[in-house]
C-alpha positions as CSV (number, residue, x, y, z in Angstrom):
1,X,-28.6,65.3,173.2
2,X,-31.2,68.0,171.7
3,X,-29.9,71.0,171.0
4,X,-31.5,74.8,172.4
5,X,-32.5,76.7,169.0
6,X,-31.0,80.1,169.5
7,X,-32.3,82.8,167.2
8,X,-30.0,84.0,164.7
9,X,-27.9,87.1,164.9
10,X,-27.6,88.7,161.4
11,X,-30.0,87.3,158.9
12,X,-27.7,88.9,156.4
13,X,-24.8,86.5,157.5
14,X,-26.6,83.4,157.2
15,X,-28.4,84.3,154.1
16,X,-24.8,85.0,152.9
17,X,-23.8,82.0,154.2
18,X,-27.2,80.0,152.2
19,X,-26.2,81.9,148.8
20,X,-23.0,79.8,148.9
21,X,-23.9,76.4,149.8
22,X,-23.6,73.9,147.0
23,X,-27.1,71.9,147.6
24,X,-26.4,69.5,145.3
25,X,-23.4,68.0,147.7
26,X,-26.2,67.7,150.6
27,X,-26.7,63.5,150.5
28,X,-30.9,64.0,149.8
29,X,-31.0,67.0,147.8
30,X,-33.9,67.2,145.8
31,X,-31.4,67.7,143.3
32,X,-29.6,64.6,143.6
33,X,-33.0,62.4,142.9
34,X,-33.7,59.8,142.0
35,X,-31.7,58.7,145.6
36,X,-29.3,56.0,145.4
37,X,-29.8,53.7,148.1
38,X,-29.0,50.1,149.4
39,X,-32.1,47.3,149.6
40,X,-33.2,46.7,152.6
41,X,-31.7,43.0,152.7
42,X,-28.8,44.0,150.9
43,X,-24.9,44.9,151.7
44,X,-26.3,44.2,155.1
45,X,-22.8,42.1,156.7
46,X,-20.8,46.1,155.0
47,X,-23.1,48.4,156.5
48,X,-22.9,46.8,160.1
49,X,-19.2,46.5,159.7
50,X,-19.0,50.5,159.1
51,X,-21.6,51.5,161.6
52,X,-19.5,49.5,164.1
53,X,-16.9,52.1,163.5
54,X,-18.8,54.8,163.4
55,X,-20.5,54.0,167.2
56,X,-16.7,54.3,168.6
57,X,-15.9,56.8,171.0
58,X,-12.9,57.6,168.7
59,X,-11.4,59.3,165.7
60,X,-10.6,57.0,163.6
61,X,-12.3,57.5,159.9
62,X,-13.7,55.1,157.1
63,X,-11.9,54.8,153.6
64,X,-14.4,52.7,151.5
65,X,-12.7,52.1,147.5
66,X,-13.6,50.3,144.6
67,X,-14.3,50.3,140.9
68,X,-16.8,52.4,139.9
69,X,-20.1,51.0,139.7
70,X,-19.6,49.0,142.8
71,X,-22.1,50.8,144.8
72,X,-19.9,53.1,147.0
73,X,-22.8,56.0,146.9
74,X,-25.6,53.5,147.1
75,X,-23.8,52.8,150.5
76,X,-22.4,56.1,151.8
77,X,-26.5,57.2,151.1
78,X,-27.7,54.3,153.3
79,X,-25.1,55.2,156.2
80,X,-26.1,59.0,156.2
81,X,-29.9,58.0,156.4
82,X,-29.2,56.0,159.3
83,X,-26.7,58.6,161.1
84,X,-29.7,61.2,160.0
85,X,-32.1,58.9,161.8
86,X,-30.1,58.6,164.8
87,X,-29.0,62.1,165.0
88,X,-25.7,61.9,164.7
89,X,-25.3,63.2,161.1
90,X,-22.8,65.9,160.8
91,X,-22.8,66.9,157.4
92,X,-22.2,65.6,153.6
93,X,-20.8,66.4,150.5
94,X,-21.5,64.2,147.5
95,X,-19.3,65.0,144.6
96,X,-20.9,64.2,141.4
97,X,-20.2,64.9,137.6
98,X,-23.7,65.5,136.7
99,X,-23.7,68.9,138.6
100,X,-22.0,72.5,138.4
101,X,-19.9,71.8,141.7
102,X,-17.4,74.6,143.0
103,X,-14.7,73.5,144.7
104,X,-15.2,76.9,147.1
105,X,-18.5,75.8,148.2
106,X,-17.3,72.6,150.1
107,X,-16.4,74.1,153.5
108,X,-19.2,76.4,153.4
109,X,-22.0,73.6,152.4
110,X,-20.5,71.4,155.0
111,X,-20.8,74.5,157.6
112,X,-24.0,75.2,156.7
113,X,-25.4,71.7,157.9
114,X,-23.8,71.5,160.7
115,X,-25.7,75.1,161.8
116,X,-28.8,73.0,161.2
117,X,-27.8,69.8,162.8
118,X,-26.7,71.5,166.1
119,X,-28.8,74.9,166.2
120,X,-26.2,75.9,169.4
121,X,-23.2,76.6,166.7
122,X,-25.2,78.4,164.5
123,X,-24.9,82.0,165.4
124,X,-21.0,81.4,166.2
125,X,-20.9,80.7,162.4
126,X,-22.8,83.6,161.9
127,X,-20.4,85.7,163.5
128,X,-17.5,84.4,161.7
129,X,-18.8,85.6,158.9
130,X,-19.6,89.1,160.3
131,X,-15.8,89.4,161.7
132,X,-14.5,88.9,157.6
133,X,-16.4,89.9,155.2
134,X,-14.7,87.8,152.7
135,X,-14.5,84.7,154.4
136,X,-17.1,82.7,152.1
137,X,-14.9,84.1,149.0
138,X,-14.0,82.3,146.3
139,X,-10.3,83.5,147.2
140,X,-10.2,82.4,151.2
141,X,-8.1,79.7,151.8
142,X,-9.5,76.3,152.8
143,X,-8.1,76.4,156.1
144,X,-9.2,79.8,157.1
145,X,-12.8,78.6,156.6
146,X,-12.4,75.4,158.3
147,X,-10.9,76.9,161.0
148,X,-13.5,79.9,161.6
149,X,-16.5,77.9,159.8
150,X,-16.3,74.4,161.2
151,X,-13.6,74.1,163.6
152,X,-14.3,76.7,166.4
153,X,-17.7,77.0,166.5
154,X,-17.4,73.0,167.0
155,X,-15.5,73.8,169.8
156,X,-18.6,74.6,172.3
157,X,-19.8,70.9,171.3
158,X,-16.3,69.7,172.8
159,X,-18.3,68.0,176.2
160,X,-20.5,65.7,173.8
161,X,-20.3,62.2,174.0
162,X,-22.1,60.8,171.1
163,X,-19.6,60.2,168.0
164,X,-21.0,61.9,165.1
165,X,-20.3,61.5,161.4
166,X,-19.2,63.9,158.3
167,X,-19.7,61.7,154.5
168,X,-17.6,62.9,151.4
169,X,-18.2,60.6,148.7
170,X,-16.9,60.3,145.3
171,X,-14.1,62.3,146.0
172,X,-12.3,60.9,143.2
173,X,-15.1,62.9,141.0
174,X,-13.6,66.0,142.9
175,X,-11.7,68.9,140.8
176,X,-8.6,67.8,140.8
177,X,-6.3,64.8,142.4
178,X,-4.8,67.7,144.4
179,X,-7.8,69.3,145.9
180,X,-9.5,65.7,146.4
181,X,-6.2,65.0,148.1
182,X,-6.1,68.2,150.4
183,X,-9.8,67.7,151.0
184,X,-8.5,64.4,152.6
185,X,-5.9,65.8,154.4
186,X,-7.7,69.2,155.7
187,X,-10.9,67.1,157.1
188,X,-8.8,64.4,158.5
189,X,-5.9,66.7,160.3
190,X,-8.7,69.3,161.7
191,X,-11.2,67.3,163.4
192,X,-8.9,65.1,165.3
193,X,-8.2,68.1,167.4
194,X,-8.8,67.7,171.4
195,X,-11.0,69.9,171.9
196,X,-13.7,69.0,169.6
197,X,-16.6,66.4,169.9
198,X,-15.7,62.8,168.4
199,X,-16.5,62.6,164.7
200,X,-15.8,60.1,161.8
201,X,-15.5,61.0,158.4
202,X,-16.3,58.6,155.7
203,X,-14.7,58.7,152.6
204,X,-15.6,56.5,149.2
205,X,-13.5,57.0,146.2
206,X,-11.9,54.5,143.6
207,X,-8.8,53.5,145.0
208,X,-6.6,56.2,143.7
209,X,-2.7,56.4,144.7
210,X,-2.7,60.6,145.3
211,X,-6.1,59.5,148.1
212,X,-4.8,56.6,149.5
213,X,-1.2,59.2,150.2
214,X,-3.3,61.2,151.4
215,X,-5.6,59.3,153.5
216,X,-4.1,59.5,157.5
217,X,-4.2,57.0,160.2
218,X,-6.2,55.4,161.8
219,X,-8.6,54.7,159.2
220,X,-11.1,52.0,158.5
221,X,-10.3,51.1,154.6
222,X,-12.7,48.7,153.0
223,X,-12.2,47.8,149.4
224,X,-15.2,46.7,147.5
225,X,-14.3,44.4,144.7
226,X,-16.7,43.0,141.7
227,X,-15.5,39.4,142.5
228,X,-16.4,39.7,145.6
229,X,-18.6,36.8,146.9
230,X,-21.2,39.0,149.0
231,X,-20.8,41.6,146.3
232,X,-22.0,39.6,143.7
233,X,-25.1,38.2,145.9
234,X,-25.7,41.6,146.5
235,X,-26.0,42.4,142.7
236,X,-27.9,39.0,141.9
237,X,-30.7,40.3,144.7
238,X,-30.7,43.7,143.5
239,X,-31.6,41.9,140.4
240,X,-34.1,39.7,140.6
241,X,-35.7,42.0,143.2
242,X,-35.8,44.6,140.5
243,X,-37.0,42.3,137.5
244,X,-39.3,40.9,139.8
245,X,-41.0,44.5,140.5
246,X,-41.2,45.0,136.3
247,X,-43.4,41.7,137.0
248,X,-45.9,42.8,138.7
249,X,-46.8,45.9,137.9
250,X,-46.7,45.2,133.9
251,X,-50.5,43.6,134.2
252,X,-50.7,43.9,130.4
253,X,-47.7,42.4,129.5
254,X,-47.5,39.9,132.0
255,X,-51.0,39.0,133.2
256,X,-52.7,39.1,136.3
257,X,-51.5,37.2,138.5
258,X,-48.6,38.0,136.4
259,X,-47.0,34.7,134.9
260,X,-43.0,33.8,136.2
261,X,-40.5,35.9,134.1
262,X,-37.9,35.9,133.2
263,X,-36.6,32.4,132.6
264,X,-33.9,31.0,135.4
265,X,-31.7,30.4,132.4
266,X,-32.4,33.8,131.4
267,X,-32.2,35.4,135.1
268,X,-28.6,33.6,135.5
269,X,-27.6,34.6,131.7
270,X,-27.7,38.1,132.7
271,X,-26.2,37.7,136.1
272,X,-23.4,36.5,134.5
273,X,-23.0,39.8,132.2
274,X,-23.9,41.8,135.1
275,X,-21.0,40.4,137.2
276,X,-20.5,42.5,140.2
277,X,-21.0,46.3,139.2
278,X,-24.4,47.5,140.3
279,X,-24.3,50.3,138.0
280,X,-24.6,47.5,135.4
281,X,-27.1,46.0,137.1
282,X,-29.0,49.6,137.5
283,X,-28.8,50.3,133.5
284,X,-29.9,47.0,132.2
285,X,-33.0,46.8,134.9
286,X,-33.7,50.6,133.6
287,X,-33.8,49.5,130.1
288,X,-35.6,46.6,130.4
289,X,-38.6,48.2,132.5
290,X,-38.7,51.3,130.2
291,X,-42.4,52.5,129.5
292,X,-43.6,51.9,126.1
293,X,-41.4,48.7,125.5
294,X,-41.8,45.1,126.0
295,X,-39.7,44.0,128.9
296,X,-38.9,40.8,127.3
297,X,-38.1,41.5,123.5
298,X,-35.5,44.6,125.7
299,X,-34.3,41.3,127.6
300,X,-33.4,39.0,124.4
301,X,-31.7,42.1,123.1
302,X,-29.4,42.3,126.0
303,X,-28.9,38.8,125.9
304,X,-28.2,38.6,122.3
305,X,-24.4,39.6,122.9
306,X,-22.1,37.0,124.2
307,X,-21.8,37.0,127.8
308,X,-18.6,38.3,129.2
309,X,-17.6,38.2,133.2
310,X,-17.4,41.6,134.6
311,X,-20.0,43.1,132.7
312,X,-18.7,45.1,129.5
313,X,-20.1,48.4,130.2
314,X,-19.2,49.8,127.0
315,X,-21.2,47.4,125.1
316,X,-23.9,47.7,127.3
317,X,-24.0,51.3,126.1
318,X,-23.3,50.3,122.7
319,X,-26.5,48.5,122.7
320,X,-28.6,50.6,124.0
321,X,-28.1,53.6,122.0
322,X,-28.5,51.1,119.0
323,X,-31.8,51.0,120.2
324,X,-32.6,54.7,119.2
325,X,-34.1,55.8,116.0
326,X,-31.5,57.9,115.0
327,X,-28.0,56.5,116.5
328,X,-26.0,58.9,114.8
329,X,-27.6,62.1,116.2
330,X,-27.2,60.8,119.7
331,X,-23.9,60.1,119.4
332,X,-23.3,63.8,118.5
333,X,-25.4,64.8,121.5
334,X,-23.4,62.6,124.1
335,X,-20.1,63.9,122.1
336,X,-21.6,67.5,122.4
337,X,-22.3,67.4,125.8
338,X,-18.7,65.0,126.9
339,X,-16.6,67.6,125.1
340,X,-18.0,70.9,127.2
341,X,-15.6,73.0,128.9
342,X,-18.2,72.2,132.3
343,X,-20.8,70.1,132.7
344,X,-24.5,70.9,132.7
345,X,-26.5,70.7,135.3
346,X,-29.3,67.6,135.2
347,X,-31.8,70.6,134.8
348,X,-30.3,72.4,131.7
349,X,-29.5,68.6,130.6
């Protein structure tokens, strides 16, 4: 159903309200590139199994936990495209370590794209903020601003019939375990009310006691393990797919038509380090395929270490900062920028 695009009341409201938003939470942010999303032909059986949830006339909502490096954002990404593409996107918040995030900006971010995914709402959001001036403060409670933000101005969407969808992810890279387990609670209790259209949240977070307390019922909870048989097929195509790119577009290195590489023995050698953690998987495609470097003298280093089930990620990072000219100095750097009171954004990074 399309929405009528109303014009907008006070352009100092909603410019108030844009001041506030936390961009970097919005799934495809320019500021969240590169994007981290699922292969076409890949965690295909997972995806199905959560859209089937999410096309149920219903409230029921979508835990999906697991280690990290298991993929959850790779997936929660892939779902929002495909809610995006079918309209039925609600809004997102991505939490992430690698950005400034303020906990006050959640609500507001989240009310901000639902303005833009259903025009209608948009000037009752506005008026919220005319009624209290402080309600986009950093000292509002939570609740006021879901209820006057998200809540009621949802309320004239009550008649739709199409279940729509709201994505938190990595809320286990939230503030705190409290606020991650508020956040849980606040979403979950307010948008099962009655009067409101039907909407799913998704949540993905390592399998943390405080967010499993507070995750409600009904909910949908999929645990993604790395010994997992489709996980690991998942992985080994992700692989090869990726080593298989470095291929053919290295004409100098490999020839053209480029010549098989790598070896099956070496292909299954590293599939065996790589176990089932994409993020593994990621790195060590990443540090093969670097410019300037010959893809397979980066392979035999990688393979040099004895190979190890479950894919030590430490030594994986032990190895490739032995690869720098001056180990030492960037050990200080990572130690440097670990120990800061906040994190950096990827731009002052």
């Amino acid at each position: 159903m399309m929405d009528f695009v109303h014009p907008p009341s006070s352009d100092g409201s909603w410019e108030s309200l844009c001041n506030v938003v936390e961009y970097s939470g919005v799934f495809d942010s320019e500021y969240r590139q590169p994007h981290s999303r699922c292969m076409k032909n890949a965690r295909v059986a997972l995806r199905k199994s959560i859209t089937q949830v999410l096309h149920q006339r219903d409230r029921t909502n979508v835990w999906l936990n697991g280690l990290a490096g298991v993929g959850k954002t790779s997936i929660a990404f892939t779902i929002a495209e495909e809610m995006k593409a079918a309209k039925r996107l609600a809004a997102t918040f991505f939490f992430s370590h690698k950005h400034a995030q303020k906990a006050a900006a959640i609500i507001p971010t989240i009310a901000y794209q639902l303005a833009i995914a259903f025009p209608r709402i948009r000037e009752e959001i506005v008026k919220a903020i005319e009624r209290d001036g402080v309600l986009l403060s950093l000292g509002k409670s939570r609740e006021d601003q879901m209820r006057e933000l998200v809540i009621k101005p949802l309320e004239t969407l009550k008649f739709r019939q199409e279940p729509y969808v709201i994505i938190i992810d990595a809320l286990d890279e939230c503030f705190s375990s409290e606020e991650a387990a508020r956040l849980v609670t606040l979403l979950s209790d307010a948008l099962r009310g009655p009067d409101l259209p039907f909407i799913h949240v998704v949540f993905t977070s390592r399998p943390e006691p405080h967010i499993l307390a507070a995750m409600p019922s009904p909910v949908y909870e999929i645990l993604l393990s790395t010994r997992d048989e489709n996980t690991i097929r998942d992985v080994r195509f992700f692989l090869r797919a990726s080593l298989e790119k470095t291929r053919t577009i290295r004409p100098a290195v490999f020839g053209q038509p480029p010549i098989p590489w790598p070896s099956e023995e070496e292909f299954e050698t590293l599939a065996f380090k790589v176990g089932g953690l994409f993020v593994y998987a990621a790195m060590a495609v990443n540090f093969i395929s670097a410019a300037g470097h010959h893809p397979q003298e980066r392979l035999d280093f990688l393979l040099h270490e004895k190979s190890t089930v479950g894919a030590d990620i430490d030594q994986l990072y032990r190895q490739i900062i032995g690869t720098s000219e001056d180990p030492l100095a960037h050990c200080r750097m990572l130690a440097s920028i670990i120990h800061l009171s906040k994190p950096l954004s990827l731009a002052a990074l």
